[in-house]
C-alpha positions, 0 to 999 in steps of 0.5 A: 454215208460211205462209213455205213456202208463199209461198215454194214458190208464187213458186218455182212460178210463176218455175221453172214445176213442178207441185206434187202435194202437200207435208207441212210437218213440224217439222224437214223437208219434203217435196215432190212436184212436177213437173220445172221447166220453166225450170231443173233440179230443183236450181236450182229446189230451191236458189231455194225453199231460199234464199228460205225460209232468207234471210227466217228467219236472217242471213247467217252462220246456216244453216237447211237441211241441205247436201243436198236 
């Protein structure tokens, strides 16, 4: 949880979005935030993503779904 959560902050500040509010569940999350300032929604999506996926598997393993 906690690496969500950083991840999502540094997200946040790099992509400038506004987060209303996010649920943490077992197997998915869910988000509610502004449009990115800096990017589109996808690319900042994809940045958060990554983030959380390259510090909890190795390169050849896969964490989320194909699809956000």
């Amino acid at each position: 949880m906690r690496l969500f959560e950083t991840s999502l902050e540094k997200a946040r500040w790099e992509y400038q979005f506004c987060v209303t509010g996010y649920v943490i569940m077992p197997e998915h999350v869910h988000l509610l935030i502004g449009e990115p300032q800096r990017a589109t929604l996808a690319r900042a999506l994809q940045a958060l993503k990554q983030s959380v996926a390259r510090s909890l598997v190795d390169h050849d393993g896969h964490f989320w779904e194909t699809r956000y």
